[in-house]
C-alpha positions as CSV (number, residue, x, y, z in Angstrom):
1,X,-22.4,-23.2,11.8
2,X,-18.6,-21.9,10.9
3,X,-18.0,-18.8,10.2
4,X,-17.8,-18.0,6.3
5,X,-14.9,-17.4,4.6
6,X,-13.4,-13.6,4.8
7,X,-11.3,-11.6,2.5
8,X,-8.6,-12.4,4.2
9,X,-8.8,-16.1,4.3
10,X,-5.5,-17.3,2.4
11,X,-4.3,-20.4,1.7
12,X,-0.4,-21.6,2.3
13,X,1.2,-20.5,-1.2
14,X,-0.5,-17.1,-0.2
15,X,1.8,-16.7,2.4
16,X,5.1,-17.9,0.9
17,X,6.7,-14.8,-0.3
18,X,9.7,-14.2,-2.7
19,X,11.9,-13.6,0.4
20,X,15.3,-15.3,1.1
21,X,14.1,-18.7,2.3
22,X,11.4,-16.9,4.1
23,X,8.3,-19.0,4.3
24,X,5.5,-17.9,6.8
25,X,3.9,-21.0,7.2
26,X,0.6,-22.4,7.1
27,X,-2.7,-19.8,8.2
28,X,-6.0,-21.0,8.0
29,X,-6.8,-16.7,7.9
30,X,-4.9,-13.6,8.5
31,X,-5.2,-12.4,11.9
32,X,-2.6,-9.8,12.2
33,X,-3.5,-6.9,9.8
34,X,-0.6,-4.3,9.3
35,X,-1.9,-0.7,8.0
36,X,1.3,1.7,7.0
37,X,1.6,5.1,6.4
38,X,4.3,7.6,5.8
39,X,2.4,10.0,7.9
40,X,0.0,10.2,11.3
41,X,-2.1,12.0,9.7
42,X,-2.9,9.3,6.7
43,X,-3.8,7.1,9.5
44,X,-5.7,9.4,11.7
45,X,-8.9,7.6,10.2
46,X,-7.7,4.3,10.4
47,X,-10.2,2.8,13.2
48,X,-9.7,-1.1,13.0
49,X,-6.0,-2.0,12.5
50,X,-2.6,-2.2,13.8
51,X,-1.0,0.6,12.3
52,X,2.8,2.1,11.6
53,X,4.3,5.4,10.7
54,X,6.9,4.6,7.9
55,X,8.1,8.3,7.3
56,X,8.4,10.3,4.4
57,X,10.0,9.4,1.2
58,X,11.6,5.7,0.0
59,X,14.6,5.7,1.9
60,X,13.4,6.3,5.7
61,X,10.1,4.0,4.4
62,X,12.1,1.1,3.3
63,X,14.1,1.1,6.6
64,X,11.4,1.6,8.7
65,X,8.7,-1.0,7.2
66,X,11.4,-3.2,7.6
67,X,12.1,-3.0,10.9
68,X,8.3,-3.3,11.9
69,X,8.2,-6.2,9.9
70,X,10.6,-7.6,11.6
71,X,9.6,-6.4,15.3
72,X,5.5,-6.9,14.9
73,X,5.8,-9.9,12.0
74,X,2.2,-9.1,10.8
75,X,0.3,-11.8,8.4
76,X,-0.4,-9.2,6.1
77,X,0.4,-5.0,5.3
78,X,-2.1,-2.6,3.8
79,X,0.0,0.2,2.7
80,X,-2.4,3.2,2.5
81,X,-1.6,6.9,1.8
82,X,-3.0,10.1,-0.3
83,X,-1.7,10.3,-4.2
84,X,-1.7,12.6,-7.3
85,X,-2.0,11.8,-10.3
86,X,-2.5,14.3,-13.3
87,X,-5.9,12.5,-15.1
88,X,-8.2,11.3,-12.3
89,X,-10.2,12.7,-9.8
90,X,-9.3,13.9,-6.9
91,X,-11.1,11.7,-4.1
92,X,-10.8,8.4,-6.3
93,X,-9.3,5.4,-4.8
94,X,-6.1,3.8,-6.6
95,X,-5.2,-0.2,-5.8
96,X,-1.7,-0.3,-7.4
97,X,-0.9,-3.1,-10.1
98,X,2.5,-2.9,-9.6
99,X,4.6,-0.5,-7.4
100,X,7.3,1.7,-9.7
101,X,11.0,3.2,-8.4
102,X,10.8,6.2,-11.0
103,X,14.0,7.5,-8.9
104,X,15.8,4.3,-10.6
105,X,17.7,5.5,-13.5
106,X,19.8,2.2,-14.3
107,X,18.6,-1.1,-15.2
108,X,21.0,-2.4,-12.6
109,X,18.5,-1.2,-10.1
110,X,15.3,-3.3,-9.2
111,X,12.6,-0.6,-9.8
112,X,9.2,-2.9,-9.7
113,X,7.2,-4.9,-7.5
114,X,3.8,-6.2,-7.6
115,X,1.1,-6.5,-4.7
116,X,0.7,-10.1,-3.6
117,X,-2.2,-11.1,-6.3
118,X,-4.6,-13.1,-3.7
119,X,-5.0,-9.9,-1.4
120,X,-5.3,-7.7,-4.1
121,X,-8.0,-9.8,-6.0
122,X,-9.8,-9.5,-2.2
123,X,-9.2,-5.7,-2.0
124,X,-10.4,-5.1,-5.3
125,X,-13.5,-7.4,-4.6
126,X,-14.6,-4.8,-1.7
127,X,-13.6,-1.8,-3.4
128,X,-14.8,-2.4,-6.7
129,X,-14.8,1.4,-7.3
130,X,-10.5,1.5,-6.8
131,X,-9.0,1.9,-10.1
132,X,-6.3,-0.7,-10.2
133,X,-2.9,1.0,-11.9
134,X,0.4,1.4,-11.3
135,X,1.7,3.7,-8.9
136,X,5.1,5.7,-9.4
137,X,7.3,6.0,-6.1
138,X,9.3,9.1,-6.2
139,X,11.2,11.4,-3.3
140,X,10.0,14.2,-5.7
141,X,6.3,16.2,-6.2
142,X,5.9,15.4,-9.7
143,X,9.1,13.0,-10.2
144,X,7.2,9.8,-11.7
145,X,6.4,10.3,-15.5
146,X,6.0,6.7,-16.3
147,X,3.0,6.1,-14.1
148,X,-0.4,8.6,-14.4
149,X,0.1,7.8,-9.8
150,X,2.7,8.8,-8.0
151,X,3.2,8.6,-4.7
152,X,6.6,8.5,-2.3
153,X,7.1,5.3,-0.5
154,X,5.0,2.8,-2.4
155,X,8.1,0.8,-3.8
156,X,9.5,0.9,-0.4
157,X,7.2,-0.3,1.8
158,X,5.9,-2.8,-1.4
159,X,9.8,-4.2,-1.2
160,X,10.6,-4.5,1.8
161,X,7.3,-6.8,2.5
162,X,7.9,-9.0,-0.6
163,X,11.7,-9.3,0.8
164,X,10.2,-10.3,4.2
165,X,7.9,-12.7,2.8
166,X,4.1,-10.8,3.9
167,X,1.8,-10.3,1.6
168,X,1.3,-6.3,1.1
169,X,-1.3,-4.6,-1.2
170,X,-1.1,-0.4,-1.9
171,X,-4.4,2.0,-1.5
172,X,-4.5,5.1,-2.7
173,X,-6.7,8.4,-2.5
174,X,-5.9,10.7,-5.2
175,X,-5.9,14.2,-3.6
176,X,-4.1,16.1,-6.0
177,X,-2.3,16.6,-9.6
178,X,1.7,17.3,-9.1
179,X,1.1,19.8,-11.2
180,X,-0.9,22.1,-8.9
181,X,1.7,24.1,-6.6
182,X,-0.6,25.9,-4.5
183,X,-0.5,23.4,-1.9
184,X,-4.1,24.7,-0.1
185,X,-5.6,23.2,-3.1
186,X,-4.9,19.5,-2.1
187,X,-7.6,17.9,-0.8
188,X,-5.8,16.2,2.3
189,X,-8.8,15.8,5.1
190,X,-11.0,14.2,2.6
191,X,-8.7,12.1,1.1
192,X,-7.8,10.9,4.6
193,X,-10.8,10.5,5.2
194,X,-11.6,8.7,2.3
195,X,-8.5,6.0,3.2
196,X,-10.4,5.3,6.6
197,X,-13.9,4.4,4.9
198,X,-12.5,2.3,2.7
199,X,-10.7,0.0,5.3
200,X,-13.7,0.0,7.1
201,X,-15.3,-2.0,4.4
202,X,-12.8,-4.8,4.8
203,X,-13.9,-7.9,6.3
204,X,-11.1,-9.2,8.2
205,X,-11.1,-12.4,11.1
């Protein structure tokens, strides 16, 4: 008897990406998971995955996801990280919808990309607690206005894997609001911790 089907089973237009004549070919499953983080200490908890340090902040993420992308060609990237957000809990889970550039101040500048919709329908389907919303990217604590998440290198890391062609999903644990400047009041160790459980749910080949 085969195995069953796992979340990260995807089929060939799953893995055809938006990317300049970029197509990643046929996969009967993801085998190469990707988990990326601006920080070490986002994926201190993260026990089953390949993992990357993107740094701090869109610019450094963008050129950095890239580059692993490039070097490590995973099959898929998990982009994980803590959050805050002004109206939600801290120590809730956030999938994003779509990822935002609220830095963009000009229509001539692409400011939104969306997760790829087959691995965030299987995300969602393990974490059915996530809230699924958008998530601001901003280089600034409490720059995104249009989103109730924000978050630093979500658009980034989003972009440069839809350029590339891999499918790429954002997970967030809310740890904060921006509004709260005493910085001893963010909940970082159990938001961390909180990134790690979830990804231990997944079921991947």
């Amino acid at each position: 008897m085969g195995r069953p089907p796992s979340l990260w089973s995807v089929r060939e237009d799953d893995v055809t990406g938006p990317g300049p004549g970029r197509v990643r070919g046929r996969r009967d499953s993801v085998n190469v998971v990707l988990v990326v983080a601006a920080t070490d200490r986002e994926l201190g908890h993260v026990r089953r995955f390949d993992t990357f340090r993107c740094g701090i902040g869109p610019v450094e993420a963008a050129l950095r996801t890239a580059q692993a992308l490039a070097e490590r060609t995973p099959d898929a990237v998990i982009h994980i990280g803590i959050a805050g957000a002004r109206a939600i809990e801290p120590l809730s889970l956030v999938l994003g919808s779509e990822a935002v550039y609220e830095d963009a101040q000009t229509p001539l500048v692409l400011a939104r990309v969306e997760p790829d919709a087959a691995l965030l329908a299987r995300v969602r389907a393990t974490l059915p607690e996530a809230r699924v919303l958008p998530i601001g990217t901003s280089a600034y604590v409490g720059g995104a206005s249009a989103c109730e998440v924000e978050a630093m290198e979500g658009f980034a890391v989003l972009r440069a894997c839809e350029f590339a062609g891999v499918p790429a999903v954002e997970l967030r644990a809310i740890s904060n609001s921006p509004d709260e400047s005493d910085r001893s009041k963010w909940i970082f160790d159990e938001a961390f911790e909180l990134l790690g459980a979830a990804l231990d749910r997944l079921d991947v080949v």
